[in-house]
Every structure is written in C-alpha cells, then in structure tokens.
C-alpha positions in Angstrom: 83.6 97.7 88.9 84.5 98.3 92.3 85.1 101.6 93.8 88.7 102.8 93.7 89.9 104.3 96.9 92.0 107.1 96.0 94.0 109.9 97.9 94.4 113.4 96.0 96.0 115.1 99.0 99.5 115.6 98.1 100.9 114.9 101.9 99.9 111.4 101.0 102.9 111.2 98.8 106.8 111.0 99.6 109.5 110.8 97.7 112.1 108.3 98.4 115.7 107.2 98.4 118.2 104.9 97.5 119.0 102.5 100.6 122.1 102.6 100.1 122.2 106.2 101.4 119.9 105.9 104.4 122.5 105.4 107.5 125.9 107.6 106.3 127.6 108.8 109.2 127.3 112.5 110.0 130.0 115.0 109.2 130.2 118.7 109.8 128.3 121.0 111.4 124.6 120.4 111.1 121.7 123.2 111.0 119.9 123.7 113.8 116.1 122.1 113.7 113.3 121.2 116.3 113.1 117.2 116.7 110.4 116.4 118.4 110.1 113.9 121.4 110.8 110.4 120.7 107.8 107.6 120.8 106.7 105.1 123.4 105.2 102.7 122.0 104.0 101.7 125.0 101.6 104.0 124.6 98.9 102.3 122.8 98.2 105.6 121.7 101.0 106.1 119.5 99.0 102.9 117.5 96.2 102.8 115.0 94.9 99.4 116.0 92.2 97.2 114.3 91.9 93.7 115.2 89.6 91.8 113.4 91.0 88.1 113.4 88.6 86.5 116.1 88.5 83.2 114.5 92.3 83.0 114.7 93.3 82.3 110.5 94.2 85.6 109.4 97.1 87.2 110.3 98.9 90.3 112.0 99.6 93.4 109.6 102.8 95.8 110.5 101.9 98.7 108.2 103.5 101.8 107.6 102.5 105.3 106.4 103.7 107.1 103.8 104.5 111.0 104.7 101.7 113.8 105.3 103.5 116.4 106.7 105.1 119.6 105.6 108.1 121.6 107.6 106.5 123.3 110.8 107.5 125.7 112.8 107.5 125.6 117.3 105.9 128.3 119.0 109.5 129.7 119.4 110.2 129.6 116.2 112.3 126.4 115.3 111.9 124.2 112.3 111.1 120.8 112.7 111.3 118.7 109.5 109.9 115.8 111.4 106.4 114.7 112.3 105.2 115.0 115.9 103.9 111.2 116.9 102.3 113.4 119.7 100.6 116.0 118.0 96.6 115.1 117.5 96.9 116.7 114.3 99.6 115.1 112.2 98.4 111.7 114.0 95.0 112.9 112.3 96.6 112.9 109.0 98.5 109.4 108.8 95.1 107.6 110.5 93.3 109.1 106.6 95.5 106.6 105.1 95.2 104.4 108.2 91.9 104.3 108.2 91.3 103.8 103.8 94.1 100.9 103.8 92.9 98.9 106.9 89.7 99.1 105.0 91.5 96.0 103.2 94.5 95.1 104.5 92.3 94.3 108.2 89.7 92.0 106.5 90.1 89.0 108.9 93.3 89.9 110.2 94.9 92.1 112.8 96.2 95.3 111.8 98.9 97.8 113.6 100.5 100.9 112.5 102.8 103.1 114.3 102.7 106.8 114.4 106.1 108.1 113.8 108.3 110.5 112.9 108.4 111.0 109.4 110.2 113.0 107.1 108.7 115.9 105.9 107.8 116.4 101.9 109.9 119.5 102.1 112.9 117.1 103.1 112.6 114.7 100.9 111.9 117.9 97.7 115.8 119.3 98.7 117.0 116.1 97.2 119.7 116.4 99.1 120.9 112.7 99.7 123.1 114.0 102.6 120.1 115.8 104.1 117.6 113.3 103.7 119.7 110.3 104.9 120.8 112.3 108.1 117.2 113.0 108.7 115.5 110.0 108.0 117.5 107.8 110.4 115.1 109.6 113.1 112.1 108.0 111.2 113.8 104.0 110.9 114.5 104.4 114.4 110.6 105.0 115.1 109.6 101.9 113.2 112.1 99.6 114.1 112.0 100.0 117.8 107.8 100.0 117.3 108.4 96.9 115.2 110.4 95.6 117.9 107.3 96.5 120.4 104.7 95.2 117.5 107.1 91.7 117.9 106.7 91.7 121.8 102.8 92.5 122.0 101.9 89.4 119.4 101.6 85.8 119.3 105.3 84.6 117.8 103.0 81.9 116.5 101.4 83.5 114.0 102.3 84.6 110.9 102.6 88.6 110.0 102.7 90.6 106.6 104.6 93.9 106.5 103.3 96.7 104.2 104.6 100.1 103.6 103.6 103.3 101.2 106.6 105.4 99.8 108.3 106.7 102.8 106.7 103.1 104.2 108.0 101.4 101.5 111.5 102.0 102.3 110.8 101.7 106.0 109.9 97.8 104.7 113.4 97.4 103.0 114.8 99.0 106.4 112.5 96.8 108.5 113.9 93.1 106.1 117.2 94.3 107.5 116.4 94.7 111.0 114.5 91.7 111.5 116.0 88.4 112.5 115.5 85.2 110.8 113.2 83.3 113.6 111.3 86.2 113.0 111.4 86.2 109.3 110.1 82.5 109.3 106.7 83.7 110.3 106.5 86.3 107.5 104.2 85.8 105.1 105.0 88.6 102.6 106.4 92.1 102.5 104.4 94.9 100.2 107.3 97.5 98.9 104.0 99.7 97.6 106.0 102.9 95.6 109.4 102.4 96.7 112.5 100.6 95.1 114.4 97.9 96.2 118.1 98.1 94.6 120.8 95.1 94.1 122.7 96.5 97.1 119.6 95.3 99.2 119.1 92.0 97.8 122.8 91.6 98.1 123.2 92.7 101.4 120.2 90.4 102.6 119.1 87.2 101.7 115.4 87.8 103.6 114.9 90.1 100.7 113.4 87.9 98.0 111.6 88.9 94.8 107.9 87.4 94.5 108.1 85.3 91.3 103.2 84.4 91.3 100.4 85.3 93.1 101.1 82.7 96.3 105.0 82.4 97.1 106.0 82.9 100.9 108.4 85.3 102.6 109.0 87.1 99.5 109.1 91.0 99.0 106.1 92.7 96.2 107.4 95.9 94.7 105.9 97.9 92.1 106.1 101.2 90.7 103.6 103.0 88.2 104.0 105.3 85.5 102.3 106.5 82.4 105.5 105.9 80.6 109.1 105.2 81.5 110.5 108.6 80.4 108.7 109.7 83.7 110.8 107.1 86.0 111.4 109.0 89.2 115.2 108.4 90.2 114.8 108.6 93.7 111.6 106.1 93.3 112.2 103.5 91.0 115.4 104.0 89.2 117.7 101.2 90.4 115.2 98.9 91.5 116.0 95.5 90.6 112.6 93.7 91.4 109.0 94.6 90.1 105.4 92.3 90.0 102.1 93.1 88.4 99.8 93.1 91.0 97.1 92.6 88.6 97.8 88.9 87.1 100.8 88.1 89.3 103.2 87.9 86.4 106.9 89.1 85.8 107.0 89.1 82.6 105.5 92.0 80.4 102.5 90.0 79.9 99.5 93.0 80.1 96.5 92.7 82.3 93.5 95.1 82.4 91.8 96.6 85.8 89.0 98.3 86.3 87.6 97.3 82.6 89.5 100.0 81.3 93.2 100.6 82.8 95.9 98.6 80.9 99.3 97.6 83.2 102.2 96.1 81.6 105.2 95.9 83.2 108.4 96.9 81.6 111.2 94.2 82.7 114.2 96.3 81.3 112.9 99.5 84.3 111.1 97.3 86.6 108.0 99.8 86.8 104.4 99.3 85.8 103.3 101.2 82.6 99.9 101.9 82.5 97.9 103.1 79.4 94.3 104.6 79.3 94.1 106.0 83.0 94.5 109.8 83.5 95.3 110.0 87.0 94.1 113.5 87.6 92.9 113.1 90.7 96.5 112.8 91.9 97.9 116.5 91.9 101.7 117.0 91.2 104.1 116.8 94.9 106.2 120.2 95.2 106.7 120.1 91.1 108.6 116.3 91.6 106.2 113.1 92.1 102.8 112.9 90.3 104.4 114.2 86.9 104.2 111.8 84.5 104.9 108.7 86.9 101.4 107.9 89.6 103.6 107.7 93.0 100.2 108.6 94.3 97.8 105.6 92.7 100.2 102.7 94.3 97.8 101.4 97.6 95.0 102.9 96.2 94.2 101.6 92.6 95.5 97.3 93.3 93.7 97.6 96.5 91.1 94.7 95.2 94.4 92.7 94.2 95.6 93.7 97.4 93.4 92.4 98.7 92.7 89.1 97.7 96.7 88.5 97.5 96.7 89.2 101.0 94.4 86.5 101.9 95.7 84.2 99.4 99.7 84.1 100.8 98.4 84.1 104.1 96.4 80.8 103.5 99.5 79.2 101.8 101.6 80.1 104.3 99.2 78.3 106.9 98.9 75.5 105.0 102.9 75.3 104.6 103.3 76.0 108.4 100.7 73.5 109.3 98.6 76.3 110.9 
C-alpha cells in the first residue's frame, strides 16, 4: 500500500462551526485583543505557490489551511487570537500542511494558498458561538478578498477546484457564497475536507450542490470520520446534510476498504464516515475536544490517494464538458 501522509501535530486541527453563526452582528462591549495587520495579497509572499500545469490540462487549486496556531501574546503584552500572515513563523506552520497536500493536490495543476488570519485552537475550544463567529469574520475576510486576488491573477478560462481542511473547510462553504456564478461555471469541484455543510447553506445557495459519483461537476465533497457515531462532534458534523465516501464514490452505506485493512462505511442517517479497524493513534486529542473518538485529524491525510485520483478525474470531465 501506499504511504499515508499523516499530521500528529495538534495545530493541524480546528474545530468548526455552524454557518449559520459565522457573520452575527456585534453587540456589547468586546474584550480588548491584538489583531494583527491585515494581508496584501499582493504580496506574492503572503502565497504558497506551486505551479505545475505547463502543458495547460490541469487546473488551478484555491486551497485553504486548516488552523495551527495557539493564542499569542505582543511584546507589550496583548492577546491576539489571530494568526500573523506576516510572521515567518506561523507562515512556517500552515506551509507543513501546504507543502504535504500540494504533494497531491499540485500533480499537473496549479496550486495557490493564502496565508491568513486564522482563528486560533484556543478560540475555537471556548465554544463560544458568539466568540468565535465575531472572530472568525477577520479570517473569511482574508480568504475572500485573496480569492478575489487568486480570481484576478488566473486565466478566467480555466477551470479551478477549491479545497479546504476544517477551519478551510468552512472557509469553502464561505467561499460558495461569495463567489459569483460566471465564476462558478469554471469550478470544477469544491472539497469540504472535516467540516459540515448544513440545510441552511444548501438553502441559502444553489452553487452548493451535493456530489452524487466519482465525476459530477461543480458539486461540493464533504465528509467527516469517526470511529463511531456516538463520537459526532457538534460543532463538526452534526447538522450536516451532505456526506460522500471518498473511497468508492458512493452515497449510500455501501462499505469500501483502504489501505487493505481500514473499513469506511458511511452512515446516511449522521452523514459521517464510520470507520472500523484503524486506531488512529497517531492523531493526539485537540485541547480534550477533537481527536476523541471522531479522526478530525485523518480527513486530507488518509483519502489522499482518492484525492487524488478524484481530482484528476472531475477535472478531465469537466474539460471534456467545457470543450477544453
């Protein structure tokens, strides 16, 4: 079998919201916190870049990172509960994932992630849907105006897949709202990788569109895993009205094996992915919440063959749809 690539660091992890709380408006007084300067992405180094599409048939890959950062404090002593797009270090940390899921997502195509300012893990553990929506509006803001940018820099032409890990993921729900629909006729697929999409999204926009096989176009692929469905994280999956098997490609509960050895079987009455006969130690448990029970931290790393090839697949049918 092919190597796994997996990710044990727990700053790799982050939990998540419902959508439907992501853009409140703000009441009361609010704490006083550090927030640190907002991103040019003009700046092509606010980009992990790897182009790899010379012959011109892949396609361009908007990926985002999930979160890697704890609370921090300034030199004069204020919180931030942000990450610094400018600080070498914490752009360190989101090019380790960077650099492991361009491994396959870049194989013949273009790939492009912004550095942004991401929640911390200690914002997302206060569970604290007031906190964490007021806070995480800094972060959409960072990847739709570099999505915006990513949209100026490329060849409208060409077709695009959006990816996203946890915190990622739900900047892909965020980012199917923003977008347009010109633009969403070159979209090849969105990859909702540990994240939830709810009924309110779906209802609130028709771009959002459940992948039904392995080669259906402009559609959305979300999955979450767990050992068993006792260990549903709310703030994850609960709610989420859409799930694939990244494995066969199937909807139904029909089981498929990976690796020889791991068994995933997706549960249609959750929408998560059980899976039976994997221990998933190497994934330590996230401030006593994520990695207990459910594998938040397996989702890019143990599909990444069916990523892969699924990739390259829906980007050839969309081509030959397109004419391209």
């Amino acid at each position: 079998m092919k190597k796994q690539v997996f990710f044990a660091a727990a700053a790799a992890t982050v939990i998540a919201v419902a959508a439907a709380v992501l853009w409140p408006s703000d009441s009361g007084q609010l704490p006083a916190e550090f927030i640190p300067a907002e991103p040019d992405y003009a700046d092509p180094a606010l980009w992990y870049t790897v182009e790899n599409d010379s012959a011109g048939l892949g396609a361009d890959v908007f990926y985002v990172p999930s979160t890697w950062e704890f609370d921090w404090q300034t030199p004069d002593g204020q919180t931030s509960h942000y990450a610094d797009a400018y600080n070498e270090s914490h752009r360190e940390h989101m090019s380790r994932e960077l650099k492991a899921v361009a491994a396959y997502m870049a194989e013949g195509n273009n790939f492009y992630a912004p550095f942004y300012r991401h929640i911390t893990l200690d914002s997302w553990a206060t569970l604290n849907e007031d906190t964490i929506a007021r806070r995480v509006r800094v972060a959409m803001g960072d990847v739709c105006r570099a999505f915006d940018a990513f949209l100026r820099r490329r060849d409208a032409s060409r077709p695009f897949v959006l990816a996203g890990f946890s915190q990622g993921g739900l900047a892909v729900v965020r980012l199917l709202h923003h977008m347009d629909d010109a633009t969403y006729r070159q979209l090849v697929a969105a990859y909702v990788l540990g994240y939830r999409v709810t009924p309110t999204d779906t209802a609130t926009c028709r771009r959002i569109r459940a992948a039904r096989d392995s080669m259906d176009t402009g559609v959305t692929i979300c999955y979450n895993s767990v050992k068993d469905v006792r260990y549903i994280k709310p703030i994850v999956a609960d709610s989420c009205i859409m799930c694939i098997n990244p494995v066969n490609w199937r909807t139904d509960a029909t089981p498929a094996t990976l690796a020889d050895t791991i068994t995933v079987t997706l549960d249609t009455a959750h929408h998560v992915l059980v899976l039976s006969n994997y221990a998933a130690t190497e994934y330590k448990p996230i401030l006593g919440i994520l990695n207990v029970g459910d594998v938040h931290g397996c989702e890019p790393w143990l599909y990444s063959e069916c990523l892969r090839r699924n990739i390259a697949l829906r980007i050839r049918q969309w081509r030959k749809e397109n004419g391209k």
